[in-house]
mmCIF file of the N, C-alpha and C atoms, coordinates in Angstrom:
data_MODEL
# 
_entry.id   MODEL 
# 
loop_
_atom_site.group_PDB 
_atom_site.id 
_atom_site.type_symbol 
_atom_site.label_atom_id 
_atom_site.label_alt_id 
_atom_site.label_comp_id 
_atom_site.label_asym_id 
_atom_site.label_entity_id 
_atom_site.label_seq_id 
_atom_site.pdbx_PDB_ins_code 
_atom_site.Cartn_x 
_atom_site.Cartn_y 
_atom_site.Cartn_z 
_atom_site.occupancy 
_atom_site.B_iso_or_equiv 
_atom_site.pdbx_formal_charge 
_atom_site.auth_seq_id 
_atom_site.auth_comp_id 
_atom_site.auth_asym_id 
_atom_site.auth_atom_id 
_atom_site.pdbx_PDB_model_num 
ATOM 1   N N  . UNK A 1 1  ? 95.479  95.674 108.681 1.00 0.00 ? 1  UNK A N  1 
ATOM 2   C CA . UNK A 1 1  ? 95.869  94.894 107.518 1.00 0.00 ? 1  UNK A CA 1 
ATOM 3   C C  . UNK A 1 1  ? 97.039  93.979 107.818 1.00 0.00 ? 1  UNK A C  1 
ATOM 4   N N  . UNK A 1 2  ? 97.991  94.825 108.576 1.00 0.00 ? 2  UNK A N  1 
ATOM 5   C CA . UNK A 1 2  ? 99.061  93.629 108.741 1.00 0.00 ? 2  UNK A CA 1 
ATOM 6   C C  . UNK A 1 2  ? 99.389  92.761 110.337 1.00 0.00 ? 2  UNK A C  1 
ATOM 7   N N  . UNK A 1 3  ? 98.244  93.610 110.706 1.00 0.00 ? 3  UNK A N  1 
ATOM 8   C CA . UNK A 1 3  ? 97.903  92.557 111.777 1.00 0.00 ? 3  UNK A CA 1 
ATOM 9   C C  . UNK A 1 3  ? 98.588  91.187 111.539 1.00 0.00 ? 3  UNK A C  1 
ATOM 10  N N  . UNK A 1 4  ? 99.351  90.391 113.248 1.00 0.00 ? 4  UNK A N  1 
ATOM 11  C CA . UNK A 1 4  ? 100.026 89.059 112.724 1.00 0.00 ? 4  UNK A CA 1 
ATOM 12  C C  . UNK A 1 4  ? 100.805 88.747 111.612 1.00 0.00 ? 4  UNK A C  1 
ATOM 13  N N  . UNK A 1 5  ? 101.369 90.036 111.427 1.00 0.00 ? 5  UNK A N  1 
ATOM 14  C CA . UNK A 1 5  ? 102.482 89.872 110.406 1.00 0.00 ? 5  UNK A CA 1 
ATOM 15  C C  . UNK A 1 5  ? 103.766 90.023 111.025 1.00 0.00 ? 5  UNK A C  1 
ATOM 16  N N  . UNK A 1 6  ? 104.827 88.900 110.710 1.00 0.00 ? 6  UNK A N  1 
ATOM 17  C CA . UNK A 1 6  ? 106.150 88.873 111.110 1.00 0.00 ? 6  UNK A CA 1 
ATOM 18  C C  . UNK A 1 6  ? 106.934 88.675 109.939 1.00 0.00 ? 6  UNK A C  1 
ATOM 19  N N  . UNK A 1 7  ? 107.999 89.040 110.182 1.00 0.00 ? 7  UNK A N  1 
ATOM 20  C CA . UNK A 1 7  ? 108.876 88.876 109.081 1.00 0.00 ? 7  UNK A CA 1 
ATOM 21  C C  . UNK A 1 7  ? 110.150 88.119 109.341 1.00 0.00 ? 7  UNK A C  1 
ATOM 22  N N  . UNK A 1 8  ? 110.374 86.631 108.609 1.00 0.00 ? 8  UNK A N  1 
ATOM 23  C CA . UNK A 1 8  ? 111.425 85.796 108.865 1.00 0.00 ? 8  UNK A CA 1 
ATOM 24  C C  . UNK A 1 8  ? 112.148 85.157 108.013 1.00 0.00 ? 8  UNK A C  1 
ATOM 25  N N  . UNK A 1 9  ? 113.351 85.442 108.191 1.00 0.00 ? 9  UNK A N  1 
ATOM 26  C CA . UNK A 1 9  ? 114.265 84.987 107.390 1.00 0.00 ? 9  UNK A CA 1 
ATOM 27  C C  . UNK A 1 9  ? 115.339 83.357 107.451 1.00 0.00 ? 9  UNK A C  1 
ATOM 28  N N  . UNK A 1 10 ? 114.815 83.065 106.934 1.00 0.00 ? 10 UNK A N  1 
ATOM 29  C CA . UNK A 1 10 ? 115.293 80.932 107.170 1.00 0.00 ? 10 UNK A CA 1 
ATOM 30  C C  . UNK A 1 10 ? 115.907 80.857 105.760 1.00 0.00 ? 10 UNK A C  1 
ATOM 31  N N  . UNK A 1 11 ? 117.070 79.662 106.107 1.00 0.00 ? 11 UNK A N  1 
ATOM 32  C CA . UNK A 1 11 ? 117.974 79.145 104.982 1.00 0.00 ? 11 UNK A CA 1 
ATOM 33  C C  . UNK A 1 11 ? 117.429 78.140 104.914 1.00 0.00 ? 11 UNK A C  1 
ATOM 34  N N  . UNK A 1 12 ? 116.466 77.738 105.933 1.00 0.00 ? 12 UNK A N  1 
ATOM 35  C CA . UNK A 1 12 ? 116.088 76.045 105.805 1.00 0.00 ? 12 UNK A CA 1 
ATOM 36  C C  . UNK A 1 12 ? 115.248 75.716 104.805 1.00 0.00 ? 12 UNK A C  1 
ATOM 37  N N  . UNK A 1 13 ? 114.667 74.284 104.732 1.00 0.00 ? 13 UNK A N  1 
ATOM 38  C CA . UNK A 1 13 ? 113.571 74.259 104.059 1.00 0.00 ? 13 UNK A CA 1 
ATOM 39  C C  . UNK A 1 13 ? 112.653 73.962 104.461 1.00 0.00 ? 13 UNK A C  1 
ATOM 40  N N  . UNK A 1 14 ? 111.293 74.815 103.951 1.00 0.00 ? 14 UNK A N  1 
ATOM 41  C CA . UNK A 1 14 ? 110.088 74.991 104.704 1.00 0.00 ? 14 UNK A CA 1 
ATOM 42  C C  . UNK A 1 14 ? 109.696 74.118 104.726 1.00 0.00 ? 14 UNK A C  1 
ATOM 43  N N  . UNK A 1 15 ? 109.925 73.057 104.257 1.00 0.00 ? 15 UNK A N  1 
ATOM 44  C CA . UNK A 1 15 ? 108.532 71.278 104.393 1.00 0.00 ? 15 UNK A CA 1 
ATOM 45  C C  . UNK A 1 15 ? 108.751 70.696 105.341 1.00 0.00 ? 15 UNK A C  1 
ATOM 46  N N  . UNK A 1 16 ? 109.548 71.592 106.519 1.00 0.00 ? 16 UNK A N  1 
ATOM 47  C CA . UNK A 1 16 ? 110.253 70.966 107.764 1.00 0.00 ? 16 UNK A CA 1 
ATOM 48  C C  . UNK A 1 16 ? 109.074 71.579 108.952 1.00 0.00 ? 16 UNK A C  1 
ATOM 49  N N  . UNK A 1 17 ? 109.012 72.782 108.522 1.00 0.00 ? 17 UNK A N  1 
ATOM 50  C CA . UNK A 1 17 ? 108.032 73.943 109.369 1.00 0.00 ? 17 UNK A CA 1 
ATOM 51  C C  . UNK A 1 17 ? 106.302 73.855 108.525 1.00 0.00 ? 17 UNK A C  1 
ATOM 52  N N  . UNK A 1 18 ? 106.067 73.169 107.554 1.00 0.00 ? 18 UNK A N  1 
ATOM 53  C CA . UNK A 1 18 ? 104.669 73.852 107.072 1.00 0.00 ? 18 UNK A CA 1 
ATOM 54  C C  . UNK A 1 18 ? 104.427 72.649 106.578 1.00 0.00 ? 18 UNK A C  1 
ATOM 55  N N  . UNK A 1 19 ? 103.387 72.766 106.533 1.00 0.00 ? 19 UNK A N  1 
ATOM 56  C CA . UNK A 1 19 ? 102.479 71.440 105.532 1.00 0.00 ? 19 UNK A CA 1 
ATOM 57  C C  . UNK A 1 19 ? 101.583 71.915 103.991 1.00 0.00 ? 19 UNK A C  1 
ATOM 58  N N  . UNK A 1 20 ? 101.329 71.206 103.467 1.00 0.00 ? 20 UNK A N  1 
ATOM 59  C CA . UNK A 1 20 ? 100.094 71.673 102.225 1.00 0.00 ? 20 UNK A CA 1 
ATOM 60  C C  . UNK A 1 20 ? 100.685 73.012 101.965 1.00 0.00 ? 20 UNK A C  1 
ATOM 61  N N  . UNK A 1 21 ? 101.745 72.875 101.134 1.00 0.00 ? 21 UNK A N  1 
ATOM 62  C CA . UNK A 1 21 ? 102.632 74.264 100.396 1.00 0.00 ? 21 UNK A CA 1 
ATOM 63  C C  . UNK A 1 21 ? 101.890 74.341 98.867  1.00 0.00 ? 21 UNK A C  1 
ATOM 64  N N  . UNK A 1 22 ? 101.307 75.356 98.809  1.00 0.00 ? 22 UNK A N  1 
ATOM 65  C CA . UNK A 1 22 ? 101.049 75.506 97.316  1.00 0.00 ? 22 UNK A CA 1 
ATOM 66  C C  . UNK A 1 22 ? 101.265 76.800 96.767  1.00 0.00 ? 22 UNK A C  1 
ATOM 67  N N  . UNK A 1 23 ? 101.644 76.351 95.313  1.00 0.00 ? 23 UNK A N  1 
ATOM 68  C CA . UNK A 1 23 ? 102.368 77.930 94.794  1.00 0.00 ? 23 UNK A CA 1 
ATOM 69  C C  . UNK A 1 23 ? 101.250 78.246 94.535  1.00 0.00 ? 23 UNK A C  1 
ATOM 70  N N  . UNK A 1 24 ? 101.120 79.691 94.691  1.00 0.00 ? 24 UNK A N  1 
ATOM 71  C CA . UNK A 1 24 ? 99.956  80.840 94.014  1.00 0.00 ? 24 UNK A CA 1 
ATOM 72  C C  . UNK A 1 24 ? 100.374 82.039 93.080  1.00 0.00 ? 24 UNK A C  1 
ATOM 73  N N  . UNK A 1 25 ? 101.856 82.271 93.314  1.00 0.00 ? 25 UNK A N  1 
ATOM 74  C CA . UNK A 1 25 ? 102.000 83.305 91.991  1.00 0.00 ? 25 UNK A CA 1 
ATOM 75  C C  . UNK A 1 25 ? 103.781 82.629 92.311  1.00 0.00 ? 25 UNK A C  1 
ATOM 76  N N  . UNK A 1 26 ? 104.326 83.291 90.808  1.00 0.00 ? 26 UNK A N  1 
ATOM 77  C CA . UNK A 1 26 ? 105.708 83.552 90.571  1.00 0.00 ? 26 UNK A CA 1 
ATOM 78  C C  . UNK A 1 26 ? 105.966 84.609 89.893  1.00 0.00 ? 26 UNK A C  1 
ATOM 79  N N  . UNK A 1 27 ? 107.055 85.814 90.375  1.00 0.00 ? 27 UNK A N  1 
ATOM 80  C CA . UNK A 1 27 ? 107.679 87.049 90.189  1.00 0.00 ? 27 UNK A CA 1 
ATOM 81  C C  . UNK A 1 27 ? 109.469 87.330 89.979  1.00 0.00 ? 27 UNK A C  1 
ATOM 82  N N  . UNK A 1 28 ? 109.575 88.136 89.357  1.00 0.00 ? 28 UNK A N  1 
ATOM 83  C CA . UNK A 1 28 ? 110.650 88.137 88.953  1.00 0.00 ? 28 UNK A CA 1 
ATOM 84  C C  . UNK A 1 28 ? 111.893 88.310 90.814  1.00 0.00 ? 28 UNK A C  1 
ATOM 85  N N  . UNK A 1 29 ? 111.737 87.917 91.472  1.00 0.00 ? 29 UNK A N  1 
ATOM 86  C CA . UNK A 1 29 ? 112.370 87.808 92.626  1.00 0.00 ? 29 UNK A CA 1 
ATOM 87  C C  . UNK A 1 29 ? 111.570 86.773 93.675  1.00 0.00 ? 29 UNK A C  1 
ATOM 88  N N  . UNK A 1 30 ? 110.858 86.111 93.016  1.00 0.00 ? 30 UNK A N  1 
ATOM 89  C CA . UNK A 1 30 ? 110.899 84.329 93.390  1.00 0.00 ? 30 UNK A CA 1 
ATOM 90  C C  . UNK A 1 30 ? 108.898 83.867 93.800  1.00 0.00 ? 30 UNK A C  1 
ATOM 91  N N  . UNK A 1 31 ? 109.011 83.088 94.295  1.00 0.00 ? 31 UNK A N  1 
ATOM 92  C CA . UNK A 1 31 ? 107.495 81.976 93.982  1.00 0.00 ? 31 UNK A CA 1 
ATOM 93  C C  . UNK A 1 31 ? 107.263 82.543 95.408  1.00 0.00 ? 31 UNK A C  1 
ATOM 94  N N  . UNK A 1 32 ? 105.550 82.561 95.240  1.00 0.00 ? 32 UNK A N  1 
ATOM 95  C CA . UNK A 1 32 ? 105.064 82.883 96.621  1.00 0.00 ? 32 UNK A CA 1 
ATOM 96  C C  . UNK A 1 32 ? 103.737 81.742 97.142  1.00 0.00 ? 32 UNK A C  1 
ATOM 97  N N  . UNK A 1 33 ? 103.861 81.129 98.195  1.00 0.00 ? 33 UNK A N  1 
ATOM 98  C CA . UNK A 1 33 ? 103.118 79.950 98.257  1.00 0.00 ? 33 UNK A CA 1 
ATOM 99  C C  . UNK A 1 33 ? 102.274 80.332 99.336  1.00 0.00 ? 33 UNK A C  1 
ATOM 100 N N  . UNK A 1 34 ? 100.992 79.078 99.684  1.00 0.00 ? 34 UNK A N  1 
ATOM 101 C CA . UNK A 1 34 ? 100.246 79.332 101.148 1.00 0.00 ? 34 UNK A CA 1 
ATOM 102 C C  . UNK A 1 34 ? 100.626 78.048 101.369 1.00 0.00 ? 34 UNK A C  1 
ATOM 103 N N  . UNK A 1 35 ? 100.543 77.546 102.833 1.00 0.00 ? 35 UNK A N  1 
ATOM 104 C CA . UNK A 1 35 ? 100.546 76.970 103.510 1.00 0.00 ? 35 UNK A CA 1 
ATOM 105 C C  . UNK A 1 35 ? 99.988  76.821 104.716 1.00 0.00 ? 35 UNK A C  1 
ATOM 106 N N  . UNK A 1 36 ? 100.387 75.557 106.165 1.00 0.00 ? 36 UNK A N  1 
ATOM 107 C CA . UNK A 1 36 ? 99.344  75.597 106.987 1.00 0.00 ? 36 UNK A CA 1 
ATOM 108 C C  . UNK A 1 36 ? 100.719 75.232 107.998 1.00 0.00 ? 36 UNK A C  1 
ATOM 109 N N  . UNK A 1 37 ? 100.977 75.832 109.187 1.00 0.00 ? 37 UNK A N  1 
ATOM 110 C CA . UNK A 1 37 ? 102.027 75.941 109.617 1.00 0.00 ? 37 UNK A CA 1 
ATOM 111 C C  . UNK A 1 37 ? 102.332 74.472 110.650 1.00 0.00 ? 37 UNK A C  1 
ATOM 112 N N  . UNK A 1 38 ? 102.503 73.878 110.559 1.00 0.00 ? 38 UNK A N  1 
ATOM 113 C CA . UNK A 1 38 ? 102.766 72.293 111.548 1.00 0.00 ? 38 UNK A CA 1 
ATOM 114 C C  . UNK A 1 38 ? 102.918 72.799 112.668 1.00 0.00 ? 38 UNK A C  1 
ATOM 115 N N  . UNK A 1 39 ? 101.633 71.856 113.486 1.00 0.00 ? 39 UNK A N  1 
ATOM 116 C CA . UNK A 1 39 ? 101.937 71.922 115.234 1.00 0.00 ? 39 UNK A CA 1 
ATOM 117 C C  . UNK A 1 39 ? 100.723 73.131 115.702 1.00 0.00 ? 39 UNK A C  1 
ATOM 118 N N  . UNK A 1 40 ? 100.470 74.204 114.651 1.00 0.00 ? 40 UNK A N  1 
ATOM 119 C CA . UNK A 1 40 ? 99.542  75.074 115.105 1.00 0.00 ? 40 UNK A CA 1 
ATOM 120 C C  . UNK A 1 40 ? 98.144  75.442 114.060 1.00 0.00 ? 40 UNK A C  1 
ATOM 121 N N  . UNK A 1 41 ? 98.603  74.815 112.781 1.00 0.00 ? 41 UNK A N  1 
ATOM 122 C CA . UNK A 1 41 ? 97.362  74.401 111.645 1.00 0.00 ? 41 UNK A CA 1 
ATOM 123 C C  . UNK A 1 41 ? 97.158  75.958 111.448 1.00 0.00 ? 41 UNK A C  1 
ATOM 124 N N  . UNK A 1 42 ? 97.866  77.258 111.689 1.00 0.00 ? 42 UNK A N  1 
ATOM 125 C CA . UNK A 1 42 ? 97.684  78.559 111.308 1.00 0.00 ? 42 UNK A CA 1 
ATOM 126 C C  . UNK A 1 42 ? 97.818  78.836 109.798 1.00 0.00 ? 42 UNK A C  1 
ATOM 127 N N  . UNK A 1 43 ? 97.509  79.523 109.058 1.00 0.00 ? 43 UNK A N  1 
ATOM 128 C CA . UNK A 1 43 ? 97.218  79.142 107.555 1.00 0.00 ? 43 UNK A CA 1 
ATOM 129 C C  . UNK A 1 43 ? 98.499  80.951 107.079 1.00 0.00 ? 43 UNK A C  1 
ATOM 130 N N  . UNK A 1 44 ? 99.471  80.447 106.584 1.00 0.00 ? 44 UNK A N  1 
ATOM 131 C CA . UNK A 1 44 ? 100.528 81.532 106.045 1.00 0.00 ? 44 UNK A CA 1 
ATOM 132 C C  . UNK A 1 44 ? 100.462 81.664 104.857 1.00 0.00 ? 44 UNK A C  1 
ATOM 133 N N  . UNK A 1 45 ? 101.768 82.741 104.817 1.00 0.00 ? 45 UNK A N  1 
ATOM 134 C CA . UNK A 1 45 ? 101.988 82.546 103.300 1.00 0.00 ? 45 UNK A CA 1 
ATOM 135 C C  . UNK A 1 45 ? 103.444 82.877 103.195 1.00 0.00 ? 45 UNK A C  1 
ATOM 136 N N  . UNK A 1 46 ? 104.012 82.582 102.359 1.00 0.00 ? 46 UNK A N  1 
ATOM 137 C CA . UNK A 1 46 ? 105.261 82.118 102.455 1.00 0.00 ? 46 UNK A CA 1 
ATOM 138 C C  . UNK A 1 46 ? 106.031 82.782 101.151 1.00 0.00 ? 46 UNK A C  1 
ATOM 139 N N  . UNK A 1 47 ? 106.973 83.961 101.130 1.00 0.00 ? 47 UNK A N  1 
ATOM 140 C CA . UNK A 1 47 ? 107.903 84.344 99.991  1.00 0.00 ? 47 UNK A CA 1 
ATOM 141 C C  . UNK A 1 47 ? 109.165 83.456 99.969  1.00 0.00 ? 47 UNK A C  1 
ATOM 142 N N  . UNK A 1 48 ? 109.399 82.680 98.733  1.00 0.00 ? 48 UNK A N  1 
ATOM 143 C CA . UNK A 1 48 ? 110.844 82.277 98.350  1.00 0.00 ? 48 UNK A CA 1 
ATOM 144 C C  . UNK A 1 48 ? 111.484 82.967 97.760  1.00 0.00 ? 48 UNK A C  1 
ATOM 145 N N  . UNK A 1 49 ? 112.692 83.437 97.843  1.00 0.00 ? 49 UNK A N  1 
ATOM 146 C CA . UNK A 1 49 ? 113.667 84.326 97.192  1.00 0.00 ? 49 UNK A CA 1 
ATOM 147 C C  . UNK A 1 49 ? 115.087 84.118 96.952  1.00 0.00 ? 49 UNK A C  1 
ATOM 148 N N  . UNK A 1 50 ? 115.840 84.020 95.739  1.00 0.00 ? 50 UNK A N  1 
ATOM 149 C CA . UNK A 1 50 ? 116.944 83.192 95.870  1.00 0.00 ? 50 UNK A CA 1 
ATOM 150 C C  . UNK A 1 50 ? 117.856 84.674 96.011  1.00 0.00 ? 50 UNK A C  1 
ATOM 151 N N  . UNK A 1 51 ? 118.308 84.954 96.992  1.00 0.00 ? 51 UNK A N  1 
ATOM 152 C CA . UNK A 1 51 ? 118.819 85.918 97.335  1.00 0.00 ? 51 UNK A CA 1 
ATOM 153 C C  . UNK A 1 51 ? 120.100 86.191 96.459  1.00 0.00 ? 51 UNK A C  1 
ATOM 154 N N  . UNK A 1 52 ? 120.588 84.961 96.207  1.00 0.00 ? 52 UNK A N  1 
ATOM 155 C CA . UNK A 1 52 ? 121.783 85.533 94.708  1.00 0.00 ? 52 UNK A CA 1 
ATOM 156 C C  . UNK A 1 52 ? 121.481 86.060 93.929  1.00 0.00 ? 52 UNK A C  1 
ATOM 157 N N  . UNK A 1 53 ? 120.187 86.340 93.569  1.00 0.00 ? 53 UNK A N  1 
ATOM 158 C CA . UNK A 1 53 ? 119.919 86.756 92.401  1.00 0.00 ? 53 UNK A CA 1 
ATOM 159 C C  . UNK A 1 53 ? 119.105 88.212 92.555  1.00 0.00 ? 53 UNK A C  1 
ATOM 160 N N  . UNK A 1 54 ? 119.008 88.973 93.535  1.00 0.00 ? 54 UNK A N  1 
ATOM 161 C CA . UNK A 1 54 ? 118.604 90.536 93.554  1.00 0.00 ? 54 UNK A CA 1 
ATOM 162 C C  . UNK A 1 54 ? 118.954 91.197 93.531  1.00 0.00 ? 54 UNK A C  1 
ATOM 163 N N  . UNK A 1 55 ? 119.105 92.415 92.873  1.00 0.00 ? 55 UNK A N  1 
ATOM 164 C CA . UNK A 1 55 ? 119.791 93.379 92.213  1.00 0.00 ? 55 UNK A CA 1 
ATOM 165 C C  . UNK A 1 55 ? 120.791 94.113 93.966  1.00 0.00 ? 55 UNK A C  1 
ATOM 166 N N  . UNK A 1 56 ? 119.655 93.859 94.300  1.00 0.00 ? 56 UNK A N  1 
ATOM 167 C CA . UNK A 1 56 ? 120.172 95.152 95.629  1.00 0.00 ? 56 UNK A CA 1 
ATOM 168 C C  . UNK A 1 56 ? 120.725 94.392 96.804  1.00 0.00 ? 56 UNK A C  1 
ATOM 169 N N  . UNK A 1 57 ? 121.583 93.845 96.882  1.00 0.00 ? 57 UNK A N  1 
ATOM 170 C CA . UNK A 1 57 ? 122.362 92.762 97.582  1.00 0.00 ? 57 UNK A CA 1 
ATOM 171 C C  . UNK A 1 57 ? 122.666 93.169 99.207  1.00 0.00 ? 57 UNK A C  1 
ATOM 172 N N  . UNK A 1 58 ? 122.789 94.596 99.120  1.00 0.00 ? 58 UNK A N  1 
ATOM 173 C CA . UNK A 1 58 ? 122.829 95.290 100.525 1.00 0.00 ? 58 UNK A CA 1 
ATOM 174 C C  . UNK A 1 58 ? 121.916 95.262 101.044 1.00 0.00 ? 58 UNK A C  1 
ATOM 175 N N  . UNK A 1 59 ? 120.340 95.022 100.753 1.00 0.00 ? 59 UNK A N  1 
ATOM 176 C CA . UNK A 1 59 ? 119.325 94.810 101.365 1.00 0.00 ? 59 UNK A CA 1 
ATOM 177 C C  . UNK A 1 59 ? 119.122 93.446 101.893 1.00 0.00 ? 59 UNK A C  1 
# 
């Protein structure tokens, strides 16, 4: 299932790294989009999270 799953953490903004970003859901700890990754056309998916705002800050 989680095969090719990595987990990465960027301050940047993704329209730098991905192409064709589209939102598919929003949750109370931020918007979750797909995309198609530039340079390798691999098809992701992408959590935004405004980290000021989660309860559990030590995480």
């Amino acid at each position: 299932y989680t095969k090719g799953y990595t987990s990465v953490h960027s301050h940047g903004d993704p329209s730098t790294k991905y192409a064709n970003l589209v939102k598919i859901g929003q949750g109370a700890s931020g918007g979750v989009y797909t995309a198609y990754e530039i340079g390798t056309n691999v098809s992701v998916a992408i959590k935004q999270m405004n980290l000021e705002k989660q309860p559990k800050k030590e995480l």
